[in-house]
C-alpha positions in Angstrom: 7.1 -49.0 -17.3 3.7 -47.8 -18.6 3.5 -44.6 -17.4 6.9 -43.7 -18.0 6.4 -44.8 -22.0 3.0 -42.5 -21.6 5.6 -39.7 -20.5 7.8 -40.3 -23.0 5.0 -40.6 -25.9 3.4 -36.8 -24.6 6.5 -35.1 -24.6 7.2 -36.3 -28.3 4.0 -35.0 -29.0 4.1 -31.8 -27.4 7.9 -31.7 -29.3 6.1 -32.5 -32.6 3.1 -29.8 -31.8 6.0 -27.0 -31.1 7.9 -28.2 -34.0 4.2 -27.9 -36.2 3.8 -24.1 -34.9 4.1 -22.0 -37.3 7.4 -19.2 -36.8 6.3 -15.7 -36.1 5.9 -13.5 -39.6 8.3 -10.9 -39.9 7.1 -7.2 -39.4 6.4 -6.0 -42.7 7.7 -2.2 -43.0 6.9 -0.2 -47.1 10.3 2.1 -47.6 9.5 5.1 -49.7 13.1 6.4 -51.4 13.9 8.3 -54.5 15.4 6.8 -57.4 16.7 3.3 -57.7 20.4 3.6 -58.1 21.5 6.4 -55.6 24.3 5.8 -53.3 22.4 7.7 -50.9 20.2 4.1 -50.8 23.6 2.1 -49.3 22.0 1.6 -45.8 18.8 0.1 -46.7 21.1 -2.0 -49.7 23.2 -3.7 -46.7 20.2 -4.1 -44.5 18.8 -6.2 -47.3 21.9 -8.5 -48.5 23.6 -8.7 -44.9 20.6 -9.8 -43.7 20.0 -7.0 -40.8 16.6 -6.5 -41.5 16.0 -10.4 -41.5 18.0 -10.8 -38.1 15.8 -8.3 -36.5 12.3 -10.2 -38.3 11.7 -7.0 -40.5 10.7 -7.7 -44.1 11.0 -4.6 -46.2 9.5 -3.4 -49.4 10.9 -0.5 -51.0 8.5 1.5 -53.4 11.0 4.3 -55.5 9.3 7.5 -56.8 10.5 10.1 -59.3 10.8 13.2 -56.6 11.6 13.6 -52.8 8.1 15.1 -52.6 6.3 12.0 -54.3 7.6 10.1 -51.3 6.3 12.4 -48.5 2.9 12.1 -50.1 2.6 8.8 -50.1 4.3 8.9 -46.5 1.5 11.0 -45.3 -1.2 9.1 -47.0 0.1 6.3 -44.8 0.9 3.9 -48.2 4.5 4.1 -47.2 5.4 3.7 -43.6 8.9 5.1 -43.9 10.5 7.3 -45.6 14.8 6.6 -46.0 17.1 9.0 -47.2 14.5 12.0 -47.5 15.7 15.1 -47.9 14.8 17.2 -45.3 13.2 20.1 -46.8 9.9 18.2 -47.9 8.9 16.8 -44.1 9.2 20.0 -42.8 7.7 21.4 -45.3 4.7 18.8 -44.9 4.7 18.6 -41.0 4.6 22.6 -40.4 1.2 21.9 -43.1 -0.4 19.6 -40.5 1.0 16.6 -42.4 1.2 13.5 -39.6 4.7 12.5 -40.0 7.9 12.9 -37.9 11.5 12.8 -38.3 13.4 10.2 -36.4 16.7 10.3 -37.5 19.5 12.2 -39.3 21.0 9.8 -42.3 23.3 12.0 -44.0 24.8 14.9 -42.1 26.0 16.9 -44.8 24.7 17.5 -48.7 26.4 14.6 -50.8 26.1 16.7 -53.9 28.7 18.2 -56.6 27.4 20.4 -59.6 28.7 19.2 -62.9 28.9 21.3 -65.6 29.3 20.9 -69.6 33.3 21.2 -70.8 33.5 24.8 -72.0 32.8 26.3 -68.2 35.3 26.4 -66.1 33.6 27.7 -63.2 30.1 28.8 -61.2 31.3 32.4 -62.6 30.6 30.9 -66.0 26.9 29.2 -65.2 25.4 33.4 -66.0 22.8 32.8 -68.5 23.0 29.3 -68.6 20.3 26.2 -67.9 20.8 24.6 -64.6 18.6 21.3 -63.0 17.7 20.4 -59.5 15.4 18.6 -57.7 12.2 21.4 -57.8 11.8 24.6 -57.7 11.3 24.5 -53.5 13.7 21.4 -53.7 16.7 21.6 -51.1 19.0 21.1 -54.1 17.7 24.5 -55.3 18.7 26.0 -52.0 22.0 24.2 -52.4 22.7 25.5 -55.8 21.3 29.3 -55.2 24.4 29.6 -51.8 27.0 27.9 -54.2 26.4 30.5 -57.3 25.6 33.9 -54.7 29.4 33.9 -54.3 30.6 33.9 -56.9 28.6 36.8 -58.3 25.9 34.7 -59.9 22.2 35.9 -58.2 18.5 34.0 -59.2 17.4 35.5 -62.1 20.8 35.3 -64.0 20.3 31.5 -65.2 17.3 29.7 -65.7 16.6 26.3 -63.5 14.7 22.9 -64.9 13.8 20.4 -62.3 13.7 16.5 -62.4 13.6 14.7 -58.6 15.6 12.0 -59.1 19.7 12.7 -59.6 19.9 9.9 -62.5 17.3 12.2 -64.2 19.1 14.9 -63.9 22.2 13.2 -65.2 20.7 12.1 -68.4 19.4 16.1 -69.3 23.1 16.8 -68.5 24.6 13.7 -70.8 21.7 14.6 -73.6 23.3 18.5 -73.6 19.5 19.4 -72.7 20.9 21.3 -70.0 24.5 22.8 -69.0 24.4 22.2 -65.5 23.3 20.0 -62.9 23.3 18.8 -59.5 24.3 15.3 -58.8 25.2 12.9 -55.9 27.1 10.2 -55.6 28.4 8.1 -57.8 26.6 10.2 -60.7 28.7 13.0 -59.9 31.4 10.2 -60.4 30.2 9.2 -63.5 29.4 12.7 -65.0 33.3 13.2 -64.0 34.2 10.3 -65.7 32.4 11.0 -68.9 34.5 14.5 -69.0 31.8 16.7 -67.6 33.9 19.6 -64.9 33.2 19.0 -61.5 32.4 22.9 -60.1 32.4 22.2 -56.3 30.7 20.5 -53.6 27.8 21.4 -52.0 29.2 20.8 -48.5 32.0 23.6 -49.1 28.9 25.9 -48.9 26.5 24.5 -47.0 26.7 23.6 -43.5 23.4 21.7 -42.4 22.4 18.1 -42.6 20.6 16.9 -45.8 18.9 13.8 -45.4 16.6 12.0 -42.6 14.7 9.0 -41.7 11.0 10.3 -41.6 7.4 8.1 -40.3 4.0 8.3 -40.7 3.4 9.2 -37.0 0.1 6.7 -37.1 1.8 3.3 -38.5 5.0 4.1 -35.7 2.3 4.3 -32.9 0.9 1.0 -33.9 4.3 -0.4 -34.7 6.9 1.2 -31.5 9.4 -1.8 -31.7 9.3 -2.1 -35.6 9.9 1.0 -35.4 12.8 0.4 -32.6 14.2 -2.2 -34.9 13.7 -0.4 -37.9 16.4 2.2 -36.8 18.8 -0.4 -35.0 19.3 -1.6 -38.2 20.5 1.4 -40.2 23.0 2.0 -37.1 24.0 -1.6 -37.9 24.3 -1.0 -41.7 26.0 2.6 -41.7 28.7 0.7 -38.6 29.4 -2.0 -41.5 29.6 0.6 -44.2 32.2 2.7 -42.0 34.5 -0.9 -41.7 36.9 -0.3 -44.7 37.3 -4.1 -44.7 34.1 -4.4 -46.0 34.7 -2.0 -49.4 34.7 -4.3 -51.7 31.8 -6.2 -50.4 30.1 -2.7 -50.4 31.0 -1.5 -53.9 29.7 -4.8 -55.6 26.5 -4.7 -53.9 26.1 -1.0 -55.2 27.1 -2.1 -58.9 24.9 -4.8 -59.0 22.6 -1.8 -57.5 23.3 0.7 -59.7 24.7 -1.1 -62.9 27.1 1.6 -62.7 30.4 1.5 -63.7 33.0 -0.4 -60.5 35.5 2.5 -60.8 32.8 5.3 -60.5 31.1 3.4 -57.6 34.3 2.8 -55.7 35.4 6.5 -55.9 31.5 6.8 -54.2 32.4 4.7 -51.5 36.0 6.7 -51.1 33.6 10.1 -50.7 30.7 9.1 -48.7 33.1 7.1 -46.2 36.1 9.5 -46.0 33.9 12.6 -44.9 32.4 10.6 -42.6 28.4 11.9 -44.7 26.3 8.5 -43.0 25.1 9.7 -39.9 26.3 6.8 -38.0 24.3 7.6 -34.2 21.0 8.2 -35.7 20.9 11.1 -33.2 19.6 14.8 -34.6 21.5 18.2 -33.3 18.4 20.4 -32.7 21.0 23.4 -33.6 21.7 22.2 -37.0 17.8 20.9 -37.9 17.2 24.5 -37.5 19.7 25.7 -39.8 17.2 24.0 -41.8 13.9 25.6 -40.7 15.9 29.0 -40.8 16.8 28.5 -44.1 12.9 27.1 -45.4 12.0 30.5 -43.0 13.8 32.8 -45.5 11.9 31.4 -48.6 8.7 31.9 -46.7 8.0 28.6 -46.9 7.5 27.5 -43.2 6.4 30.4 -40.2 7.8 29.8 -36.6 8.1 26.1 -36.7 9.9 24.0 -33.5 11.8 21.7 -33.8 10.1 19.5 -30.8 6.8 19.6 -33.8 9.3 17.8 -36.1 10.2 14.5 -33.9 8.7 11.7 -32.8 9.0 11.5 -28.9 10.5 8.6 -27.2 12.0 7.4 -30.8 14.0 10.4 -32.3 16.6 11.0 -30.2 16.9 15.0 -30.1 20.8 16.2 -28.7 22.2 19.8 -28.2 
């Protein structure tokens, strides 16, 4: 009876000691984004509330800077580990420079942006001689903006361009009347519509390359490979629930609270993004259309013969086509 009571009492303790063990920490991964209230930022918004980041023991922190290029800085000083949402131009641009980052996987596969004008113009015709704002001066959004006016009969030179990174910047110089143009994504471009501004086009009607990726600092994703595994699992997860039009309404609150944007405005967001399909929902990168890209930064003399396999992170991004 003794020994079976000793039995018993050591595998209560043992119990008790696994109990007492402390749980594994979460892998702790710094998000580098632009802007706080872009739609753009939907993924990593229903990573956080639905609790995929959690589920796969990945605690985020997302630090927000005023430009696309601000991020890749601090991606390549390694105080960020990833980079969401980026546009493309600026990792190229960085990685052809010896910068040691890599993109790992398309997020949105086509540019997201409209360019709203004041009242009185009625179309890209009218923009000659006017003030127009993008991102920077070698922004993507400048190169967006430059095919969208050429044809139409409106060359560089004929309008003068301001720059502020973030697309709820360049919103308010738009709502202040500090400039008469401007280049927005969603739901700003929803917003500027609602507020009477005239929608010109969208930048997807002129533009056929992806816009946005998912880029790493190459030495934090060598020390962290599953994180890193996990990390992209997730947005797969996030983008899948985003594409479920039975979760709209769960989406569009989240993105109010967000944004503090206006419920109509954000649902008509939803309505684009998820109707044209713009969330890459694969992860996976055409090699074809990431070159439209290079081509493109080529022409502005801004990158030299840069491949495509330099851009990627092997045995994570996964390169198709």
């Amino acid at each position: 009876m003794r020994v079976r009571e000793t039995l018993q009492a050591s595998g209560l303790l043992i119990s008790a000691l696994l109990l007492a063990s402390p749980a594994r920490a979460a892998d702790p991964v710094i998000i580098g984004a632009v802007g706080s209230s872009s739609a753009n930022a939907w993924p990593v918004l229903i990573g956080m509330k639905k609790g995929f980041f959690a589920a796969s023991d990945i605690a985020v922190d997302t630090v927000y800077a005023q430009s696309n290029t601000g991020v890749i800085q601090q991606l390549t000083a390694g105080s960020i580990n990833v980079a969401t949402s980026a546009g493309l131009v600026d990792p190229i641009r960085a990685i052809d420079k010896g910068a040691p980052i890599a993109l790992v996987r398309i997020e949105i596969q086509a540019p997201p942006y409209a360019l709203l004008a004041k009242r009185d113009i009625k179309g890209i015709a009218g923009l000659k001689g006017k003030t127009i704002i993008v991102g920077g001066a070698k922004d993507i959004t400048r190169i967006f903006v430059d095919r969208m006016l050429a044809p139409h009969g409106v060359k560089t030179g004929e309008f003068d361009y301001v720059f502020a990174g973030a697309t709820n910047a360049r919103f308010s110089a738009l709502q202040s009347g500090a400039v008469d143009a401007a280049l927005l994504t969603a739901p700003f471009n929803f917003y500027a519509e609602s507020a009477g501004f005239a929608n010109l086009g969208f930048t997807f009607d002129y533009v056929d390359m992806p816009f946005a990726g998912m880029a790493v600092n190459r030495a934090w994703a060598s020390a962290n490979p599953k994180t890193v595994e996990k990390f992209v699992g997730v947005f797969v997860k996030s983008i899948g629930w985003f594409e479920d039009r039975r979760n709209r309404d769960e989406a569009v609150q989240m993105m109010v609270e967000f944004s503090k944007l206006k419920a109509a405005d954000v649902e008509r967001a939803y309505d684009f993004l998820r109707d044209k399909h713009l969330f890459e929902p694969s992860g996976k990168v055409s090699r074809a259309k990431l070159n439209l890209v290079v081509a493109a930064l080529r022409d502005l003399g801004d990158v030299g013969e840069l491949s495509v396999d330099k851009l990627i992170l092997p045995g994570v991004t996964q390169l198709v086509d």
